[in-house]
C-alpha positions in Angstrom: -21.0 -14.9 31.7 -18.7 -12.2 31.6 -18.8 -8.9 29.9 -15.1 -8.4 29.1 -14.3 -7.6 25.7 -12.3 -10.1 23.6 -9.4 -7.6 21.9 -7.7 -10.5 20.4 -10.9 -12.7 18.5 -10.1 -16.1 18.7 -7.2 -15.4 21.3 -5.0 -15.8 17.9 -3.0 -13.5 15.8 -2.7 -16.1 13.0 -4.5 -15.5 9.5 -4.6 -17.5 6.6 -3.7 -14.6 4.3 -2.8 -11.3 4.3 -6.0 -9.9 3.7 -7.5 -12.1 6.5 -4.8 -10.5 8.6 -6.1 -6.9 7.4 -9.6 -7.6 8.5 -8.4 -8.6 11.6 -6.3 -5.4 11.9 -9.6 -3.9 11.5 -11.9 -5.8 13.8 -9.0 -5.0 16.3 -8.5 -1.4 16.3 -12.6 -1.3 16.3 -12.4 -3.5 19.4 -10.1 -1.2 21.2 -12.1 1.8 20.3 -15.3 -0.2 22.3 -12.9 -1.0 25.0 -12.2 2.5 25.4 -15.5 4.0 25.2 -17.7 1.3 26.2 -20.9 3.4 26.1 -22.5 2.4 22.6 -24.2 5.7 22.4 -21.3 7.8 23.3 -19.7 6.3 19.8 -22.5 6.8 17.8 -22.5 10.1 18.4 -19.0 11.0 18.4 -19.1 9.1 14.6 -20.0 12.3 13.0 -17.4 14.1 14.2 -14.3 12.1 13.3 -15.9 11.6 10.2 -15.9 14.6 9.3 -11.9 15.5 10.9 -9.2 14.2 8.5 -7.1 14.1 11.2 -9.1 11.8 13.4 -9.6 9.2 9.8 -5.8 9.1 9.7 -5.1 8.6 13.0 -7.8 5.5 12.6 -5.4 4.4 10.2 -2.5 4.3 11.7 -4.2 2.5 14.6 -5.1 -0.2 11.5 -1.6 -0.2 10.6 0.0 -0.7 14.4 -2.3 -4.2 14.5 -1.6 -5.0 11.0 2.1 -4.6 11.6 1.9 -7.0 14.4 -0.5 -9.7 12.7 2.0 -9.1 9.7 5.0 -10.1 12.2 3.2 -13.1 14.2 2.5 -14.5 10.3 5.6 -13.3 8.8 4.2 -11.6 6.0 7.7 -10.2 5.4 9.6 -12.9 4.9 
């Protein structure tokens, strides 16, 4: 059994929708964040400190938007 974290669940970037392929941004750039910092209680206590730094909550969202522009192009959202 190994303890390696997934980063891409279901080794797929393919979603059914759009939305799908936001959630999936999500899960992603929450993934990343584990695979960073893999000590569980290191993150919950850093939580209260990005939420409460604006710049840390946009810089989460750009993180979201760098996966979602990827899931976007591997589904061509933009066509």
């Amino acid at each position: 059994m190994s303890d390696a974290i997934q980063l891409i669940p279901n080794n797929s970037l393919i979603t059914a929708s759009p939305e799908e392929g936001r959630q999936l941004a999500i899960k992603m750039a929450r993934l990343i964040i584990k695979a960073t910092q893999p000590d569980a209680a290191v993150r919950e206590r850093l939580r209260g400190v990005y939420a409460e730094d604006a710049g840390m909550l946009i810089a989460i969202g750009q993180t979201v938007a760098v996966e979602f522009a990827t899931i976007a192009a591997a589904n061509n959202y933009w066509k």
